[in-house]
Structures are given as structure tokens and as C-alpha cells.
C-alpha positions in Angstrom: 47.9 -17.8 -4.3 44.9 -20.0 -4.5 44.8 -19.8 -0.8 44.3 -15.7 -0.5 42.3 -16.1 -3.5 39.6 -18.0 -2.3 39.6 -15.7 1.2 38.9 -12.8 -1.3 35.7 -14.9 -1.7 34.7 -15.4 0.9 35.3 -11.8 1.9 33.4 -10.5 -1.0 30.7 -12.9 0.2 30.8 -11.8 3.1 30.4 -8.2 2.1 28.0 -8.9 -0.8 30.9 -7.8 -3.5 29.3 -10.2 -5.9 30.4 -8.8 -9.2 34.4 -8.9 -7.6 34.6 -11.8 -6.7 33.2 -13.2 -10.1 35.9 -11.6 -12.0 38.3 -11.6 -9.6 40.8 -14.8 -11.5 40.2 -12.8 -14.9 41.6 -9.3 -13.2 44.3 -11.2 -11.6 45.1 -13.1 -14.2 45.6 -9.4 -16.6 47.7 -8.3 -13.6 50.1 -10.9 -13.4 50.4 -10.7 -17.6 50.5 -7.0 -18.0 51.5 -6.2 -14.9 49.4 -3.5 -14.0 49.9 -1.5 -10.7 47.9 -1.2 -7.9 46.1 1.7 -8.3 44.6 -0.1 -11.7 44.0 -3.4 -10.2 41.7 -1.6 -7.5 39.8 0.4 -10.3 39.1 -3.0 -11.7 37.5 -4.5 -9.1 35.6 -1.7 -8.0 34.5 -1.2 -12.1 33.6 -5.1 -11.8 31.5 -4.7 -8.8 29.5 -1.5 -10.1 29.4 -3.0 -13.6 27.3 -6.2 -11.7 25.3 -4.0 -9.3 24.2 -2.1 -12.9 23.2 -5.1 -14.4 21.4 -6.6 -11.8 19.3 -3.4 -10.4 18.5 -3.3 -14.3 17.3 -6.8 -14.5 15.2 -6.1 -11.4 13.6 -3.3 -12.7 13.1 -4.7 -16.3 11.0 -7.6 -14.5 9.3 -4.9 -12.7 8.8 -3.4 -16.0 5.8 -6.1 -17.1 6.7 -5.8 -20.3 4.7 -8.1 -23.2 6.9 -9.9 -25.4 7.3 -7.7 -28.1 9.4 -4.8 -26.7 12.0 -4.6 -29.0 12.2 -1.4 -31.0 15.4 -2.6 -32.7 14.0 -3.8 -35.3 10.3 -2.0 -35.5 9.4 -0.5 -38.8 7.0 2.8 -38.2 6.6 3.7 -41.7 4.4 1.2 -41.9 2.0 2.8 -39.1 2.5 6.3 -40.7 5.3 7.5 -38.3 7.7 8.7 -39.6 11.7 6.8 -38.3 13.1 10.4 -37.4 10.1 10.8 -34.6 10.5 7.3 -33.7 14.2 8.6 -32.5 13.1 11.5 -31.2 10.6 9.7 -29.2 13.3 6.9 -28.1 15.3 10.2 -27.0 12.7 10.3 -23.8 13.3 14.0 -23.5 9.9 14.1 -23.3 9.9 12.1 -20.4 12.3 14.7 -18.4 9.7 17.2 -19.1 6.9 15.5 -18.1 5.4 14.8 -21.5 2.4 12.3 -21.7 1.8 10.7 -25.0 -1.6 9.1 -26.3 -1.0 6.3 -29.2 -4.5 6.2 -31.1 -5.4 3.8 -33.7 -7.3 0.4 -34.6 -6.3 -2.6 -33.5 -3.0 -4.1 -34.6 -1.2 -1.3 -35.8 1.4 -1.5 -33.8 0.5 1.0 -30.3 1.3 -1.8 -27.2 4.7 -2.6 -29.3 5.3 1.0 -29.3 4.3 1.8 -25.8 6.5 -1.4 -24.6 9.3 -0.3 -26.3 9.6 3.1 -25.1 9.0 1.9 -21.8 12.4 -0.9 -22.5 14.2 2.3 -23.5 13.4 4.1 -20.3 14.2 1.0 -18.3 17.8 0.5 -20.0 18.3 4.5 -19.1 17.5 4.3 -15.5 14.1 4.8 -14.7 11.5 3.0 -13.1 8.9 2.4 -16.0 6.5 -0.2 -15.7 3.7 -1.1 -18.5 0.0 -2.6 -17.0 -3.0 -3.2 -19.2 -6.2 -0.8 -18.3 -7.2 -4.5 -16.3 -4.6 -4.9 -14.1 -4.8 -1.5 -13.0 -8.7 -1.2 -12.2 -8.0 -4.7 -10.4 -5.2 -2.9 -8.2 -7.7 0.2 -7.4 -9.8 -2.3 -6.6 -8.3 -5.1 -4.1 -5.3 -3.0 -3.2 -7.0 -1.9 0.4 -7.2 -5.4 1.6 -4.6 -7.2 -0.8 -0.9 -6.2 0.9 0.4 -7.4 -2.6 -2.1 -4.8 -4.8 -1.3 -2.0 -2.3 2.7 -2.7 -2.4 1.9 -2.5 -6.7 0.0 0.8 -5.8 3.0 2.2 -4.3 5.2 1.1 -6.6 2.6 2.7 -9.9 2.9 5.9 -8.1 6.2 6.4 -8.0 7.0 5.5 -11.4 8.8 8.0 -14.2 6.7 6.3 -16.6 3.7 4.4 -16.6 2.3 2.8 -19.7 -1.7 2.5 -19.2 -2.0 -0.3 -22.5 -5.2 -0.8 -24.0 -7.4 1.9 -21.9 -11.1 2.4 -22.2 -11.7 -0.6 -24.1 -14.5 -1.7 -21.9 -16.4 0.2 -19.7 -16.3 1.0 -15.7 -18.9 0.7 -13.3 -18.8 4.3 -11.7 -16.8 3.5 -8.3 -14.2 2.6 -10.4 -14.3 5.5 -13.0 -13.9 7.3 -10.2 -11.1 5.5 -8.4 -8.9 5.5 -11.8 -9.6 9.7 -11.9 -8.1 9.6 -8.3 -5.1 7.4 -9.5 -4.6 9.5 -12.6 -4.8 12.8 -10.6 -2.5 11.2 -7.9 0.4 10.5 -10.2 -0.2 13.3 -13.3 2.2 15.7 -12.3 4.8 13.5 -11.0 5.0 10.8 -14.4 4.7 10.3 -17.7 1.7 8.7 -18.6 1.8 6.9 -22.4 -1.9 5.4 -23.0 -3.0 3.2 -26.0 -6.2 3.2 -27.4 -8.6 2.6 -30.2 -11.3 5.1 -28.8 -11.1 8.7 -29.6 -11.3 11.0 -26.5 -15.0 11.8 -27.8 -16.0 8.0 -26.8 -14.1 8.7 -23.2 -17.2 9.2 -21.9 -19.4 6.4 -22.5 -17.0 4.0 -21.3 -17.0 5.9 -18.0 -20.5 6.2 -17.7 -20.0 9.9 -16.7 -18.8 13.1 -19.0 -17.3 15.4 -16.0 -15.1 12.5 -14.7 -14.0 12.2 -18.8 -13.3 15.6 -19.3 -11.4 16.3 -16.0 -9.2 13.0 -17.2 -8.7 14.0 -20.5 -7.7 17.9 -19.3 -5.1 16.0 -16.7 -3.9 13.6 -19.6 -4.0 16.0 -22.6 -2.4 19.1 -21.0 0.7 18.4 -21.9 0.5 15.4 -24.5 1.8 14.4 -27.9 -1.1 12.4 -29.5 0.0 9.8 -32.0 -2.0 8.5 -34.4 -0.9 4.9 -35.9 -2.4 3.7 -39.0 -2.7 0.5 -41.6 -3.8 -2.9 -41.7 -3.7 -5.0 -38.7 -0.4 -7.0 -38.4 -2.0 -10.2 -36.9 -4.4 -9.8 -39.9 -1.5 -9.4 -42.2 0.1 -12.8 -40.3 -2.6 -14.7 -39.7 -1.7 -18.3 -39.0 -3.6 -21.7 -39.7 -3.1 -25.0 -38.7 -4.8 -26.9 -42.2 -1.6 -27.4 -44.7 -2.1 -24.7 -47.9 
């Protein structure tokens, strides 16, 4: 027995079965005790095997994600950012996503929008899609290296194929022209093809200044807003509320 067992091994090894031949003693094992037939023992390695390949293409594409470390919307409390828990669900429904909603979350500073933003882009990783969250940074620094940086132009790729694309902290400084224009290109590249969820503490009015140019604003605001929920967060700042020391009180 031991001997045919550890060719299974080595033949699900050999054919990348992974997932079956990690359960494989624990389905035998069930056999032998319950005496299951045939027909059962093979669902149960095959259910092993896709059961593995489901986990592992979703830890691949959770790493992919980039999420921060607060993602979990478990145990998020939106009452205290003035939305309401029955939109949170209906947000964490991502029908929206399906229909190619975009979503702005507006609001000052620690109320809660990149927790929001990373969670919904957790969800949509845990239902399938390829969702990824990058700060406004790390995508002007792709626009701008990715034509003579393989690894900026293989992230390029990968950005414009997304289902969702979480654009965290955007317009909070502003962009030389070149770049204004290159992010316009990127937007107008990937609009009707994702959901794009941006967070921001500038109203779309203030758009403009940070770009240096009002018809490069308004042509990304009509791309982004055309079909948009905006969601405004509001309260105190939470690392205000939790502000830490080191001095003993």
C-alpha cells in the first residue's frame, strides 16, 4: 500500500496534481473506513486538486492585489463615517462592478476612504477578479518609467486589464503636465473596460489645479463621473482619535 501510494506522488508530481497528492492519505484513509466506491473516491481527488488550484490562484492574485494592511471589512464600522451598514452591503455586493460602476470616496483625511477602497477591492479578489489597489504615486511612476523599465511596463499591462482598479489617494499633489496628460491616457485607456474606485480629499472643483490644466480635468472627471457613485465619508480622523505616544500618561 505504502508502495502505490508514494508512486501516486510521484505521479501527481509529475503532473503538477499538487492539491491530490496532499490529501491523498486523508481520502484513502475515508475510503478504507467508509468504504466509499470508486466513483466517490475519484470526485475526491479531483475536488482536492481544484479546491488547491482555488486557493493558490487566489493567493496569487491577493498579492497582486497590493493591498495596505487594513483591508478587512469584517469588522469596519461605517456609521461612524456617515454610511449607512445596508450600503456598505450593497457596495460589498460588487454588482456595481458587473456594470461598470466607478465609485469616488471623498472626505478628509482619516475617515476611513483607503480602508474602504482596500476592502472592496479584498471582496472582489475573494470573488474572482483581478483587482489590484496602487496609490496615485505608484501609478504616475509606472506612466513614467514603464517604456524603459520591463518590470513598470509588465505592471502596465497587468493595470489595464484589471476588473477593478483602486486609484488611493489621487490628486493629492500636483502633476507636471506630461504626466497629467499621460494619467488622462491611462484613465481613457482602461474607463470602459474597469471599475475605477478613487479616494480623495479634493472636490472635483480643485481637479484642476492639481493638474495644471482645466480641459485635461474636465475630460477626466466626464470619463470618471459618467457613470459613478460618489461617496462622501465624514467625522473625526481615526489616527487622531488613536493617537499614540511614547511618554507614560
Amino acid at each position: 500500500m505504502e508502495v502505490q501510494k508514494q508512486e501516486i506522488r510521484q505521479l501527481c508530481s509529475k503532473f503538477m496534481l499538487t492539491g491530490m497528492g496532499v490529501k491523498l492519505d486523508g481520502i484513502v484513509n475515508d475510503a478504507e473506513k467508509n468504504g466509499i466506491g470508486f466513483m466517490e473516491f475519484a470526485l475526491k481527488l479531483l475536488k482536492s486538486e481544484a479546491e488547491h488550484r482555488q486557493q493558490k490562484d487566489e493567493a496569487k492574485r491577493m498579492k497582486a492585489a497590493g493591498l495596505p494592511r487594513s483591508n478587512d471589512l469584517e469588522h469596519y464600522d461605517p456609521e461612524k463615517n456617515g454610511l449607512r451598514t445596508e450600503r456598505l452591503a450593497q457596495l460589498r455586493e460588487l454588482n456595481w462592478m458587473d456594470q461598470l460602476f466607478n465609485m469616488v470616496l471623498m472626505g478628509p483625511s482619516g475617515t476611513g476612504k483607503t480602508h474602504l477602497a482596500a476592502g472592496l477591492c479584498r471582496d472582489a479578489v475573494k470573488a474572482g477578479y483581478k483587482a489590484y489597489f496602487r496609490s496615485m504615486d505608484e501609478i504616475i511612476n509606472t506612466l513614467r518609467t514603464k517604456d524603459f523599465v520591463k518590470s513598470q511596463m509588465l505592471e502596465y499591462n497587468r493595470l489595464t486589464k484589471a476588473n477593478m482598479l483602486v486609484l488611493d489617494d489621487i490628486m493629492l499633489f500636483p502633476l507636471e503636465k506630461n504626466m497629467a496628460v499621460a494619467f488622462f491616457n491611462f484613465i481613457n485607456h482602461v474607463y470602459e473596460s474597469t471599475s475605477i474606485v478613487v479616494t480623495t480629499n479634493k472636490k472635483p472643483t480643485e481637479w484642476a489645479k492639481m493638474l495644471e490644466d482645466e480641459v485635461i480635468a474636465t475630460a477626466l472627471l466626464d470619463r470618471l463621473l459618467f457613470k459613478c457613485e460618489v461617496v462622501n465619508l465624514t467625522g473625526e480622523s481615526f489616527r487622531l482619535q488613536n493617537r499614540k505616544t511614547f511618554f507614560e500618561t
